[in-house]
N, C-alpha and C positions, 0 to 999 in steps of 0.2 A: 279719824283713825280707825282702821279695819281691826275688827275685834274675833277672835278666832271660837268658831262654836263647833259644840259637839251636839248631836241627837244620835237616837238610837240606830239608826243604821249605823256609825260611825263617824270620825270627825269631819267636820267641813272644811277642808284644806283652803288655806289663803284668805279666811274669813267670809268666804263666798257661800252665801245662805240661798237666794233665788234667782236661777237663770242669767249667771254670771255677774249677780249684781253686789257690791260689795255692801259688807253691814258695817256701819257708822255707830260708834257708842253713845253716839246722840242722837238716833232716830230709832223711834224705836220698829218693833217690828212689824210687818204686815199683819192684820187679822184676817184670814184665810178660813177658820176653821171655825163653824156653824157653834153659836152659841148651846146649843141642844146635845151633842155629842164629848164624849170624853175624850181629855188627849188621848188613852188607850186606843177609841173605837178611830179616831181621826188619823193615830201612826198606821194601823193597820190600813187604813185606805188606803192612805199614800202606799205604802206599801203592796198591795193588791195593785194597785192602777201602775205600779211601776213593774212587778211581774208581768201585768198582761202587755204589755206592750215588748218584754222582753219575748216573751214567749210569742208573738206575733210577727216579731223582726229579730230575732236572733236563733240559730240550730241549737244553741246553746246545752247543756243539759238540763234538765229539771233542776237537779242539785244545786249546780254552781249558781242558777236563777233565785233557789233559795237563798243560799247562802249570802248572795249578793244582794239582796233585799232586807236583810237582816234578820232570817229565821235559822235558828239553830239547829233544828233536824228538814229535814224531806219531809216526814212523817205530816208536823206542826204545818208548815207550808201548805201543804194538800187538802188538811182539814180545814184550816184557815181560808185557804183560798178557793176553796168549795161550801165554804158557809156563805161565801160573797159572791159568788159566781153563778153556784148552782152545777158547776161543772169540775171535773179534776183538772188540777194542770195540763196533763196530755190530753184529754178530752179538750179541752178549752184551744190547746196550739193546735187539733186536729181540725176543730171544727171554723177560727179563724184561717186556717191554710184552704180549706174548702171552699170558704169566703171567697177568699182573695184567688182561689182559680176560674169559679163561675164569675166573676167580676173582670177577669182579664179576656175571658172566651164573649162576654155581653160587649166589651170596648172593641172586639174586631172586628174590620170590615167588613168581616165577610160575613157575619151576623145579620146582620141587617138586607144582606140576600137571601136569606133564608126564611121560609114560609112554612107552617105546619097546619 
């Protein structure tokens, strides 16, 4: 029987806990999260590692990015996610968009005609 969970981001709709897998009230959960770390420091990752990929693959706004990761202000987000990063949000979506342009221009054919 699917058992319906809540975490700090928000509820998990349909009792669905990891990558569409349903959770059993007789099995218990995945251990995931490094015996060394607090759930505090371990939500915040997931959290970060779910921002960057937002801000990597979505126009989105910063905000709604926050918000949708489960931070209460902008503010908290930024500082958070620059204590992990080393970069602001938008520094971070600028500097992945950069990425992924010199990666698109190295994959063309016509790259590989060109001598310097």
């Amino acid at each position: 029987m699917a058992v319906p969970l809540n975490n700090a981001m928000g509820p998990i709709s349909g009792g669905v806990a990891i990558e569409g897998q349903p959770v059993r009230s007789d099995e218990p959960l995945p251990q995931i999260k490094s015996s060394t770390e607090t759930s505090h420091q371990y939500l915040m990752q997931l959290r970060i590692c779910k921002a960057q990929k937002l801000l990597e693959e979505s126009e989105s706004p910063v905000i709604d990015i926050a918000a949708e990761c489960g931070f209460q202000t902008q503010q908290h987000f930024a500082r958070i996610f620059r204590r992990h990063t080393m970069r602001t949000p938008t520094e971070y979506r600028r500097h992945s968009q950069r990425l992924a342009l010199v990666s698109s221009y190295q994959d063309s054919p016509y790259m590989s005609e060109i001598t310097i």
